[in-house]
C-alpha positions in Angstrom: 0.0 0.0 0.0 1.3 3.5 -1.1 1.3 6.2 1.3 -0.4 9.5 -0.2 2.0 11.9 -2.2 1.4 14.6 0.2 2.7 13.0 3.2 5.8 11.8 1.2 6.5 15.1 0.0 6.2 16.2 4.0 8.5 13.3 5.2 11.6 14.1 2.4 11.3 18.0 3.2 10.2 19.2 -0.4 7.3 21.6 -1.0 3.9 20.5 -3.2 4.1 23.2 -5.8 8.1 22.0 -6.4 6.9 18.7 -7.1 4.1 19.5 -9.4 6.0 21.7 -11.3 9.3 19.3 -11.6 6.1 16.7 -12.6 4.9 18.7 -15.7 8.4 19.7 -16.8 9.1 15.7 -17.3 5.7 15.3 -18.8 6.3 18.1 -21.5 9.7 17.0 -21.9 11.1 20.4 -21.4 15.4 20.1 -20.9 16.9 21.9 -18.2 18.6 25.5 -18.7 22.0 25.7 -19.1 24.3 28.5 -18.5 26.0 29.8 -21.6 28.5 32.3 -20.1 26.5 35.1 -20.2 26.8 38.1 -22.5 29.2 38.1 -25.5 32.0 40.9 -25.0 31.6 43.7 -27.0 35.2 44.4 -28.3 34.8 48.1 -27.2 34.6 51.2 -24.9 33.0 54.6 -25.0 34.2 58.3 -24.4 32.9 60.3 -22.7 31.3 61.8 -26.1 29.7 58.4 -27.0 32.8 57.6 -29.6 33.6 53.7 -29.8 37.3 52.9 -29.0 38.2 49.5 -30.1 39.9 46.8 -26.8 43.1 46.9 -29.7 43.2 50.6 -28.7 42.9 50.1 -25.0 45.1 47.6 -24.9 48.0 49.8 -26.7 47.0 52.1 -24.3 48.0 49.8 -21.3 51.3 48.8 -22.5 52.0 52.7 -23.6 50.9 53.4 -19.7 53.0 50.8 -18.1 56.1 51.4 -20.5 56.6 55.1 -20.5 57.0 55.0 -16.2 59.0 52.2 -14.1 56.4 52.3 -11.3 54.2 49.2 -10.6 50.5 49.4 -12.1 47.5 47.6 -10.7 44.3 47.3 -12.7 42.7 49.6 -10.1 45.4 52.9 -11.3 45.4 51.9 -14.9 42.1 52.2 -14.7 41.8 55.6 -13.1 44.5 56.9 -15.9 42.3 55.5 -18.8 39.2 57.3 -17.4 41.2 60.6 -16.6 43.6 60.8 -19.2 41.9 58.9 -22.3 37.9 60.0 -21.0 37.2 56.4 -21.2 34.0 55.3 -19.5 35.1 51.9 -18.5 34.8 49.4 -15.6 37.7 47.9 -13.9 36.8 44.5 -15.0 37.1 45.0 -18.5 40.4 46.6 -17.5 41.2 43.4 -15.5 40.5 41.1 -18.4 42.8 43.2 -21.0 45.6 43.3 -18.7 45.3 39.7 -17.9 45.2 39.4 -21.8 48.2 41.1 -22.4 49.9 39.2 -19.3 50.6 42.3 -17.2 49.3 41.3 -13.7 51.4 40.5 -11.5 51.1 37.6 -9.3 49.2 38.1 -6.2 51.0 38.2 -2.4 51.1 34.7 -0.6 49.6 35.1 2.4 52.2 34.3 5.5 50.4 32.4 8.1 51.3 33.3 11.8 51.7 31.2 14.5 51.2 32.3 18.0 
């Protein structure tokens, strides 16, 4: 004798409407979602007066920042220089991504564990 799907679904911890819906989905033969990666790139960056510059540019751009001074950049201050110098509206992501593109991050501090 089968106990009722109600009390089942009480016992394992999973809510009516859950089941139902998981139910129909088999029934309709719908597939799961998968996650495609989200949005494609564009391949560009704005001004300030709405003009596309290309991720070539920016890139030249980094390399042109870091050569010309023999200071240490972080994504963080190249970032800053594109937006003040250039008048680029960009994110610090984007300017994560080219510079681990162009392989000018450097690697990040270990972490010294101390004993007492």
């Amino acid at each position: 004798m089968g106990y009722p799907v109600r009390t089942v679904l009480r016992i394992v911890g999973v809510l009516e409407a859950t089941w139902y819906a998981r139910k129909k989905r088999e029934e309709q033969g719908e597939k799961p979602k998968v996650y495609s990666g989200g949005r494609p790139q564009p391949g560009y960056s704005l001004t300030s007066g709405k003009k596309r510059i290309s991720d070539e540019q920016i890139k030249e751009w980094l390399l042109e920042a870091v050569a010309g001074d023999g200071n240490a950049y972080g994504y963080r201050k190249l970032t800053v220089h594109l937006q003040r110098e250039k008048s680029l509206i960009i994110n610090k992501k984007k300017v994560y991504r080219l510079c681990q593109e162009l392989e000018l991050l450097r690697p990040q501090r270990q972490v010294k564990t101390k004993y007492p």
